[in-house]
N, C-alpha and C positions, 0 to 999 in steps of 0.2 A: 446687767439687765437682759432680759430674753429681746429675741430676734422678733423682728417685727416685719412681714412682708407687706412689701405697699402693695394697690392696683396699679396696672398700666395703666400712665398717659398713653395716650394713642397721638400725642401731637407734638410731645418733645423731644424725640429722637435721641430718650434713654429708655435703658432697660430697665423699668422700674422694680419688675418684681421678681429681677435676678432668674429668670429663665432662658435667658441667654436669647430672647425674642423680642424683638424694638417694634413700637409703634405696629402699625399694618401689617407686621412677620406676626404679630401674637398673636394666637387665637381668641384671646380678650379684646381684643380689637377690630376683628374681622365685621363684624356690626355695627361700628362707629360709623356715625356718617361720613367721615373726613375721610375711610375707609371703604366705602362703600361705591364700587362702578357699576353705574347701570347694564344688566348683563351678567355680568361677572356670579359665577356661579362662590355662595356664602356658604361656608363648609360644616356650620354648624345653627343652623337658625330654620330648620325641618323642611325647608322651601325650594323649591326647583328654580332657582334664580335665572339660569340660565336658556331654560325652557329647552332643555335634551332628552329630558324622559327620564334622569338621575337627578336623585336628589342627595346633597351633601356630601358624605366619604361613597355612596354607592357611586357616586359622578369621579371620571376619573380624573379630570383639572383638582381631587382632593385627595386621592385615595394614598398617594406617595408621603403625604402627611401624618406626624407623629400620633395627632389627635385621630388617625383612623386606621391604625395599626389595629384590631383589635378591641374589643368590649375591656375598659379598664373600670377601679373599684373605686368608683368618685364619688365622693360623698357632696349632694348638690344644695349645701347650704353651711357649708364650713367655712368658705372663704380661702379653704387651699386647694394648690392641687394635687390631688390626694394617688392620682395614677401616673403623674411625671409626665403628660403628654403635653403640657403648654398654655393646658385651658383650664378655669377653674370653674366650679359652680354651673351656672346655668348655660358656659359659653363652650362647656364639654356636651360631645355630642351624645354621652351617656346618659343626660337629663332633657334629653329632649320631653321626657311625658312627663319628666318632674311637677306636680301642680303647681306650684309657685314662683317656676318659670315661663307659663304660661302667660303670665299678667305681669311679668318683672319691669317690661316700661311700660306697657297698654293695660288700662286697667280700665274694662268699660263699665257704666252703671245697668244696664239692660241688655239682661240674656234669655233671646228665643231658643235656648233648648238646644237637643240633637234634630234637624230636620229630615225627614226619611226621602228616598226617589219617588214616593208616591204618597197621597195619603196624608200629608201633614198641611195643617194650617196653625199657624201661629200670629194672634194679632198682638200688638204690645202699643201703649203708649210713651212718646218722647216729647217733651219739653227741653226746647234750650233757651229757653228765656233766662238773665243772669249766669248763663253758662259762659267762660272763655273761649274764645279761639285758639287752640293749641295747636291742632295737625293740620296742616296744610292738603285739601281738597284740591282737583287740577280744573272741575268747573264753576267754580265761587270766587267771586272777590272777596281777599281777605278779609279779616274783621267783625266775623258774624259768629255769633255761638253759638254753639255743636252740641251733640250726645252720641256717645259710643255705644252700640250694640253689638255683638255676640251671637254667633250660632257655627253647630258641627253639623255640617253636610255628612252625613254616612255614607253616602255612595253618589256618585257621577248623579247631575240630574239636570231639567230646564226650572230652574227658580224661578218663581215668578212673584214681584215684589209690588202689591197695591197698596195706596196710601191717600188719606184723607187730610188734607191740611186745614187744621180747625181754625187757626191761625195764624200769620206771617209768611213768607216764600223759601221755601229751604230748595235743597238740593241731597242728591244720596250719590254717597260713594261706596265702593266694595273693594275690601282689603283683603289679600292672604295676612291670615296669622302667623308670624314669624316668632319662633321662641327667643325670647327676651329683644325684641324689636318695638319699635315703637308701631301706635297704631295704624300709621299711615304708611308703612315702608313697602308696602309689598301692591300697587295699585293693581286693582284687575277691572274696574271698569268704573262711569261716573255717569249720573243721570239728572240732567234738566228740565223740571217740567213746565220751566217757564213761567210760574207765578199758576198754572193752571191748581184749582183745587183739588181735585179727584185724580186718578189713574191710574194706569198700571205699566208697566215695563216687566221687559224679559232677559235672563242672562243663559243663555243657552248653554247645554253641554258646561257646564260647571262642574268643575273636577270634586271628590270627594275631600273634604280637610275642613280646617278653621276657618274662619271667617269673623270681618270685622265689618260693621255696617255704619257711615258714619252719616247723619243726619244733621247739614249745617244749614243757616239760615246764608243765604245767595252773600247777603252783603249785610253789614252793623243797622242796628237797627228794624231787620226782621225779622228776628226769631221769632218763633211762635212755638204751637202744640203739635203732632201731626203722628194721627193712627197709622199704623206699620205692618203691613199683614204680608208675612212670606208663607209662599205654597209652593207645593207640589204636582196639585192635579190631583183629579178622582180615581182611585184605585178602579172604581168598579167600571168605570170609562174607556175604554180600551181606544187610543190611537187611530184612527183610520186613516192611511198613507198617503191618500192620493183624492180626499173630495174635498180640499182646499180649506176646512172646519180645523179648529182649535177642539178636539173631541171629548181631550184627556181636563181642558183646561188649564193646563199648565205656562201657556203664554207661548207655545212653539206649534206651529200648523205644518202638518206632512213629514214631508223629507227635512225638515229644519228641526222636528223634535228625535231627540234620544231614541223614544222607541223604535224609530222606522230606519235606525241606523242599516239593519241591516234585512230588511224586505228586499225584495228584490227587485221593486219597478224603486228602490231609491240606492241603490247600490250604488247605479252611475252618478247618481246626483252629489255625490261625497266626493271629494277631494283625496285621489290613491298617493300618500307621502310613497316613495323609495328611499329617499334618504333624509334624516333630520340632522340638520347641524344645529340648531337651536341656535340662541342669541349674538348676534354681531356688537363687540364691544369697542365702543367710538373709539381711534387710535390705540386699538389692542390689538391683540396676535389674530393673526389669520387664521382661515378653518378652509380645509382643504375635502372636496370630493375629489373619486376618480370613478368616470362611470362606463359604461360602454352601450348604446343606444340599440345596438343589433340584437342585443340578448333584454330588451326592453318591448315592453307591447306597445300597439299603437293606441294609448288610450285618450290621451289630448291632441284639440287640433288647435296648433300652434296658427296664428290669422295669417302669417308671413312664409308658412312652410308649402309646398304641396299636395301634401297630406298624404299616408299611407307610410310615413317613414317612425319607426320606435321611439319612442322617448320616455324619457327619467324626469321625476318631480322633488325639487331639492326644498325642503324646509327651510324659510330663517326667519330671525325675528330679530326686528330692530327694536329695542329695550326704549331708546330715545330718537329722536327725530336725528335724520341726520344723510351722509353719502355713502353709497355703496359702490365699491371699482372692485371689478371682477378679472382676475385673470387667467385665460382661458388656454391651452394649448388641445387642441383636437386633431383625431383620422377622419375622414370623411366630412361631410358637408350639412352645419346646422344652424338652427334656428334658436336663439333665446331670448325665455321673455320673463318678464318681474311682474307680477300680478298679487295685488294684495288679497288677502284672506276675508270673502265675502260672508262668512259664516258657516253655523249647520247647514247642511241640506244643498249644500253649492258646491258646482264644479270649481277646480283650482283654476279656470280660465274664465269665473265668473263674472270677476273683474278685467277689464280690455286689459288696463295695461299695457306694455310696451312689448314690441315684439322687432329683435333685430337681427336679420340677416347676414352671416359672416361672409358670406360670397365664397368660403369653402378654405378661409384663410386659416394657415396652419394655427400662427399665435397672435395674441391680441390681447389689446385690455379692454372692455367695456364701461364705465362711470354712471353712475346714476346720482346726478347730483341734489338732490332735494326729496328723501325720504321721508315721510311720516313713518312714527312711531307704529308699530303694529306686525300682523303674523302677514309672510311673502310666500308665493310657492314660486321658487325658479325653474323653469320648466325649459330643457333642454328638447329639441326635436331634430332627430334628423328631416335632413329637405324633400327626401322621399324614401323609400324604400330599399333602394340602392344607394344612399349615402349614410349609412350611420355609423358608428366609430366608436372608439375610445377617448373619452372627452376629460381632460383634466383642469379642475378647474379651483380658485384659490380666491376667496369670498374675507373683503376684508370693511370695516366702516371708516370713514371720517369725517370730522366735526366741520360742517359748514357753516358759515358765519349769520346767525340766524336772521330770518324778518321781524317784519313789526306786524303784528296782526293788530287790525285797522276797528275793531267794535267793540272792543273789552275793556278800555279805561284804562290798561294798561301800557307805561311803555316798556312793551318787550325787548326790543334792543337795545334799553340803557343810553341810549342818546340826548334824553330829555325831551325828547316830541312823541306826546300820544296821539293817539290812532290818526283824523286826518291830518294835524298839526305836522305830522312825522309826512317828509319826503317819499318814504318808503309807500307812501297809504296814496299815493294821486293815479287816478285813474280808478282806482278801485271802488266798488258800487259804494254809492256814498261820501265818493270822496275824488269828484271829478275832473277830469284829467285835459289839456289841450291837446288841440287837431295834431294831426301827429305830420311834420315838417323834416323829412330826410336830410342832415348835412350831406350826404355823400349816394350816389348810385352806381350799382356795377352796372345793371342793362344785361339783358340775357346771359345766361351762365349755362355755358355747352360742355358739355360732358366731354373731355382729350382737348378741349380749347386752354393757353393759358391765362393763369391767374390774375386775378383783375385786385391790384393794390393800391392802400390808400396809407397816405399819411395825418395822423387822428393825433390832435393837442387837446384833449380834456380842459386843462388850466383857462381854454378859451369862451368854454363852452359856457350853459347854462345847467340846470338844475330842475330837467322837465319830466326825466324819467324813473321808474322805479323797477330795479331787478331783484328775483327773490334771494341772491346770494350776495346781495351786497348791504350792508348795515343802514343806506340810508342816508341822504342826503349831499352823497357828491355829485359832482358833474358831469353831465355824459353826453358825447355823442353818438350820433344813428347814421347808418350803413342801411339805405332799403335794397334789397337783395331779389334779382329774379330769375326764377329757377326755369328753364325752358320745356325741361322732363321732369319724372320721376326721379330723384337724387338723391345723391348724400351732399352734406355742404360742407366740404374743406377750410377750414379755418388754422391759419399758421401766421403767429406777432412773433413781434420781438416788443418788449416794452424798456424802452429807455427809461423813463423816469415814472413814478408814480406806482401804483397800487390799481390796477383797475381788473372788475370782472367782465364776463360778455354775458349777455340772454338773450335770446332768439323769439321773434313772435311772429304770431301770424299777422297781418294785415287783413283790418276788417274794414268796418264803413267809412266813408270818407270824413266821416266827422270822428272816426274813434281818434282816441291818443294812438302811441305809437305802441304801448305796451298796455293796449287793451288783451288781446289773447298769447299766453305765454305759454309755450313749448319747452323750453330749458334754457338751464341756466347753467355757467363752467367757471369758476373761480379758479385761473390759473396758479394760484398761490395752495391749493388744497388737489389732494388726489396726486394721483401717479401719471397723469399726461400732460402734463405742463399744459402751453399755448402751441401744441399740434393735435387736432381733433377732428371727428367727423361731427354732425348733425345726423344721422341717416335718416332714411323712410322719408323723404320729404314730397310730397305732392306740388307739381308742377303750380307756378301761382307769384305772389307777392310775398316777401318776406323780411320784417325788420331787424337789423343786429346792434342792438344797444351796448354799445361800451361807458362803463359807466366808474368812477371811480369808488372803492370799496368803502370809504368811508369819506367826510368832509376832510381835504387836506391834502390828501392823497392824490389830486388830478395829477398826470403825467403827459409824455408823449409815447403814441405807440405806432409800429407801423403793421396795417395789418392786410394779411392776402387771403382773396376769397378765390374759391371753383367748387365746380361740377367734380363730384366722382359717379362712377356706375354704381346703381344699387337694383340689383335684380329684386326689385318688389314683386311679390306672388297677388294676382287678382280676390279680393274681397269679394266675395257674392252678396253682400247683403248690407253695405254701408254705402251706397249712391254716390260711388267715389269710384274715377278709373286709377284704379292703385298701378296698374303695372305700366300704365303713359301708353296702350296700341287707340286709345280714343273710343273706345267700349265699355260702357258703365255696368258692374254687376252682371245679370242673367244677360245682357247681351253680348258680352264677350264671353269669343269658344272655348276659354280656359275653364268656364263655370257648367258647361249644356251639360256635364254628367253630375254635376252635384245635386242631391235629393232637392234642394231649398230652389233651385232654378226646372226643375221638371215638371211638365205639362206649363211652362210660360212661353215658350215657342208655339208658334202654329205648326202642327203638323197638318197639312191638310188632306181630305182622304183622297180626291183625284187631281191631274195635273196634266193640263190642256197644251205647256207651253204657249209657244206665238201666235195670236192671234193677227193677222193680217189685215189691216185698211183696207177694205174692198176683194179681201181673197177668198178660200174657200170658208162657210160655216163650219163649224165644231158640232157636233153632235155630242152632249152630253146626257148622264142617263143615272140619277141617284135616287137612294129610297133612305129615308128618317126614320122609318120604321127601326127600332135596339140601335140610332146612331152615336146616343147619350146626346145632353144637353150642354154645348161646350159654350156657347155664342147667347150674348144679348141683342137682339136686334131693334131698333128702335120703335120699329112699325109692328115691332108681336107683340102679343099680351104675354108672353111671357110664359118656362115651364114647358115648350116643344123642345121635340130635340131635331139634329140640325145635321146638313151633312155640307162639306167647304169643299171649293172646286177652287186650285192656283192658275192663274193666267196671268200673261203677258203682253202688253202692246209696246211699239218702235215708236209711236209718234200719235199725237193727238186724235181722237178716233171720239164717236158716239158706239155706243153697244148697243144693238138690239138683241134679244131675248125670247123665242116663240117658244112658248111651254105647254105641254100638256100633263096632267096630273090626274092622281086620287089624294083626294085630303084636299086640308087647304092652308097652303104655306105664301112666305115672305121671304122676296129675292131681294139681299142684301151687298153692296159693296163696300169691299175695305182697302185702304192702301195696305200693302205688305212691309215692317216696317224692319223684320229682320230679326236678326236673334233676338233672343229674349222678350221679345212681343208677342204677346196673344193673339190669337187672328181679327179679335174687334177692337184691336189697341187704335186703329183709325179711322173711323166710318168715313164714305164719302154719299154714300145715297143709299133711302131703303125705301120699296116698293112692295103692297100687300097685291095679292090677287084676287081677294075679295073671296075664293074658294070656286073659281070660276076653271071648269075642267077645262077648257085652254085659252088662251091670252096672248100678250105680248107686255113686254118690257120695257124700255128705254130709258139708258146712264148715258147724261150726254156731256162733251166735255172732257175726256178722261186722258190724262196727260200721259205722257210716254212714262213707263212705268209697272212694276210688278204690284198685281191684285188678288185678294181673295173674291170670291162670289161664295156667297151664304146660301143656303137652302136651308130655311125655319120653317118649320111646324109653328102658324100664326096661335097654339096655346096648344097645352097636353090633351092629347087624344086626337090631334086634328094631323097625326103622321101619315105617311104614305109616299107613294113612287112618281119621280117627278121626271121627263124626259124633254129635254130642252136643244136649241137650235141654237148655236152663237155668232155674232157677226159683228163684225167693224165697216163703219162706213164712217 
């Protein structure tokens, strides 16, 4: 009887169809799901899996592969493989345009066409009423039915996707088309309109290719009708950059749409990549930069550096939610920080994100334990100008043991407790938590002081708190922690018995729980730093250390040491925080007086009398508002004069008298002087009109020992002039 070739199993670990390739090795198999790592660049399914900028055998994680030796003579509906490279049919990458590879597991009922980057509107109607639920959407509870839609993007554009719900509450999701992939394999984004009937949503910067659009009803039981109308925007509408309008209509305003990519008041607004590594694969191979900061521009300011030193913007993207540990060997002295990808039209430091100081240390690892899904720029910065280097650095993911998110009906971590039911969910809005009750306290934590340790039995405890790295429902107890400065916090166990994670929180109101505000979280059993770690960037204050066991069962004994290390935090000018501990907030400390965002918030004032003496000699001053500009609001002016500020000083409590003679008619003003970063009227103490009386007297009386401004206003515009005055302490 003639020869008969099977397909691959992909799951029984034989070589079925005699190509000398088992399971996951075959190229028949490479799109299986049991096959399939989020990340992991798929060698033959037309899609940039890995998000590097190669797609399949152009990507070199494929190109050492049989299947991309070369253009072979595959015939894409025989059922053999006709070029000997491993793949047969639709799974060779020779039929990627094959038509009936296109639809080989997605086969949608509703196709909006080719859509153009400009210019196209397409309306369609979808009905999933008696439709099943087959593909799995990431914003819908299961169970509702769907319709599959279709459209080719011919070139990069902002979609903009309006829709009428005639009936029932659906949800839209957007798939890449994957050749011979199912319809759900490839997610690029998902939109809830919340039961709202009308709207519209925006997918920016959408790459040119296939697309699948799935229109599910939220949950069983709502499906309904709902009109579908994707655009483009009006050709004849040209983009305008920068007056905050939707011009084109396309659903992207300014710097956030396509067109303005490249104007030039939005140039800086983009996000400049140097290097792309594209996807981090949860416990797969590392991906390595090596970069050097000196031959880099200064175009990010990193919030923790001192700005003026080069820096490099590393791409990655986390495929699934999950940890990143970075390990870093550097020259010279930098700063780096994880900042997620805010969108079109935004700098890569849109997002705060984290920013940490290495104090100039040669090698190290960094962790970041609790990733969302989504595009990162790692942004490397030397510390200034004279510290940048050659920085080498080894970007790896791993699987953290996930939360329960607390609103969805779902139990995410498979423990049998939804949202507040689940341990995981107390404290959480909605799902309210007890006053938060320390077993243990260090008491000030000094920087060169030793470590202040404790011995912690979980097994004793209770079951009050919730860490996002731990599954849920063990026992934990709390460490409140207080930092004296600016720090880092040293944390180093040994754990005898048990399974337990730590999370660190802020300390809020005295009624919050203990794990009202969370900071991070460090599962010694995950990552490459065990149970020796810093905390860094910590502002001086209250802090909780929840040890918590990772799962029910799991309580042990652990003993753990906490301290102070130094952490050279760099001054923030613009978050109401003294980052670097000298007891100066923002524009009042001198590390900020030349940065643009703190100039003209100092008093400069235009003359300076020095001391005035209790009963010594008068001052003789002598100013004109005439071109002085309008710097001061004076309480007693109408407002709109402009003004000229005289600095004086007194030793000891005194009255001030005042004899003035003028032209115009102005208002003598006093301020306390309050120091950096203060305006000259940051403190009134007394204001006095003159009525417009060509000479007078004054009197401030009461006036503590202490540095003052004295005001000369123009009591409204037009009322300036030259004002000549006498000063005295008595």
């Amino acid at each position: 009887p003639a020869c008969v070739v099977l397909d691959e199993n992909c799951t029984n670990k034989v070589d079925d169809d005699s190509d000398g390739l088992i399971d996951c090795k075959d190229p028949d198999c490479f799109k299986h799901p049991d096959c399939k790592t989020p990340g992991q660049e798929i060698c033959n399914n037309n899609v940039d899996d890995d998000s590097d900028g190669d797609v399949d055998c152009d990507d070199s994680d494929c190109k050492a592969l049989p299947l991309c030796q070369g253009p072979g003579n595959e015939n894409c509906s025989n059922g053999a493989d006709d070029d000997g490279d491993g793949a047969v049919d639709c799974d060779d990458p020779d039929c990627k345009s094959f038509p009936a590879c296109q639809t080989l597991l997605c086969k949608p009922t509703v196709d909006f066409g080719t859509i153009n980057p400009t210019g196209s509107s397409v309306t369609r109607s979808l009905d999933a009423r008696g439709r099943p639920d087959v593909y799995t959407s990431p914003c819908v509870i299961p169970g509702g039915g769907e319709v599959v839609g279709r459209f080719r993007l011919s070139a990069a554009a902002d979609l903009k996707l309006t829709y009428d719900q005639k009936s029932g509450d659906h949800a839209f999701s957007l798939f890449r088309a994957g050749v011979g992939e199912a319809c759900n394999a490839n997610h690029v984004s998902c939109f809830d309109p919340e039961s709202a009937k009308t709207g519209d949503f925006s997918i920016k910067g959408l790459a040119a290719g296939d697309y699948y659009i799935i229109v599910e009803a939220f949950a069983a039981g709502l499906a309904g009708e709902v009109d579908l109308t994707l655009s483009t925007g009006t050709p004849t509408t040209k983009e305008h950059c920068k007056n905050g309008i939707d011009d084109d209509g396309d659903g992207a305003v300014d710097c956030a749409d396509l067109d303005c990519t490249f104007t030039p008041g939005c140039m800086t607004q983009n996000c400049g990549v140097d290097v792309n590594l594209g996807s981090l694969v949860i416990n797969g191979p590392s991906k390595q930069a090596t970069i050097n900061t000196s031959t880099g521009g200064d175009d990010v300011a990193a919030k923790c550096a001192a700005g003026g030193g080069g820096d490099i913007v590393i791409r990655i993207v986390m495929p699934q939610a999950g940890g990143i540990s970075v390990t870093v060997n550097q020259q010279g002295w930098h700063t780096f920080g994880l900042h997620r990808d805010k969108g079109p039209g935004t700098t890569c430091t849109a997002d705060a994100g984290s920013c940490f100081d290495s104090n100039g240390t040669p090698g190290f690892i960094i962790e970041y334990g609790s990733v969302e899904k989504g595009v990162y720029y790692y942004v490397v910065d030397a510390l200034d100008a004279a510290k940048g280097g050659s920085v080498s650095l080894s970007f790896s993911a791993f699987q953290p043991r996930g939360p329960e998110l607390c609103a969805n009906g779902i139990d995410d971590d498979a423990d049998g407790l939804i949202d507040c039911l689940d341990p995981d969910c107390t404290g959480v809005v909605g799902c309210p938590g007890p006053v938060c009750t320390p077993d243990y306290k260090s008491g000030p934590l000094v920087v060169g002081a030793q470590p202040v340790t404790f011995q912690l039995d979980t097994t004793k405890a209770n079951n009050d708190q919730t860490v996002s790295c731990a599954l849920g429902g063990g026992k934990d107890e709390v460490v409140e922690i207080e930092l004296a400065a600016v720090s880092g916090l040293q944390i180093n166990c040994n754990q005898f018995s048990g399974d337990q994670v730590l999370g660190l929180f802020a300390a809020g109101a005295p009624r919050d729980p203990c794990d009202k505000n969370p900071i991070n979280c460090a599962d010694p059993k995950t990552g490459t730093l065990g149970c020796g770690f810093i905390f860094p960037n910590l502002q001086p204050g209250k802090y909780y250390l929840v040890v918590e066991a990772f799962q029910p069962g799991k309580e042990g004994q652990m003993q753990l040491s906490v301290s102070a290390t130094p952490d050279h935090a760099q001054e923030i000018c613009n978050n109401g925080k003294d980052d670097d501990g000298d007891g100066k907030i923002d524009c009042q400390d001198a590390n900020c007086s030349t940065k643009p965002i703190c100039q003209g918030q100092t008093c400069t004032p235009d003359q300076k009398v020095g001391l005035i003496v209790k009963g010594g000699a008068q001052q003789h001053v002598a100013v004109t508002t005439t071109g002085a500009g309008d710097g001061v609001a004076s309480s007693c002016a109408n407002g709109g004069g402009e003004d000229a500020v005289v600095a004086f000083t007194v030793a000891e409590l005194v009255n001030l008298q005042i004899d003035f003679a003028q032209f115009g008619n102005h208002v003598l003003a006093i301020y306390e002087d309050k120091g950096q970063g203060f305006a000259c009227d940051a403190a009134p103490v007394a204001c006095q009109p003159t009525n417009g009386q060509a000479t007078g007297k004054a009197q401030f009386t009461s006036l503590k020992a202490g540095q003052y401004f004295l005001v000369v206003e123009a009591s409204a515009g037009g009322s300036e002039g030259s004002v000549v005055m006498q000063v005295r302490a008595k």
